[in-house]
N, C-alpha and C positions, 0 to 999 in steps of 0.2 A: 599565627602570631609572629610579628617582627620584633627581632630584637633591635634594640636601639644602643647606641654607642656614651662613653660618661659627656661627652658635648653637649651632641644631642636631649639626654636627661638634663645637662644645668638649662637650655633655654624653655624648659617646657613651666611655663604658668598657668597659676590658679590654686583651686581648693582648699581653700582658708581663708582667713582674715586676720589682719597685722597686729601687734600688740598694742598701738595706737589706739584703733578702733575697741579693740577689747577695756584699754583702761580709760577711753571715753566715754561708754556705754554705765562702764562701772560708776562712774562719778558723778554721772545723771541719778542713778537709783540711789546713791545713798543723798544727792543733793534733792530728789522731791523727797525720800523718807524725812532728810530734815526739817523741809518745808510743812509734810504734813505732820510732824512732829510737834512742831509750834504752834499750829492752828491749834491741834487736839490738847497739849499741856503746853500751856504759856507757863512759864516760871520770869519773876522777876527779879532785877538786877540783886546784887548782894553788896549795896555800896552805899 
């Protein structure tokens, strides 16, 4: 096993995903839940 130096460690990439991606992902599921939430209970206006 090599040891590697704190340099070395800051340029090594990968293994994960940004929190971009994570609160993109999230906003798709709750935007089809609404989507299918309207097809299943239509409610109308209150005006």
């Amino acid at each position: 096993m090599q040891k590697i130096n704190k340099e070395e460690l800051l340029l090594i990439n990968g293994g994960g995903f940004g929190l971009g991606l994570a609160l993109l992902i999230g906003a798709g599921i709750v935007f089809i839940i609404g989507v299918i939430d309207g097809f299943v209970r239509p409610l109308k206006c209150n005006t």
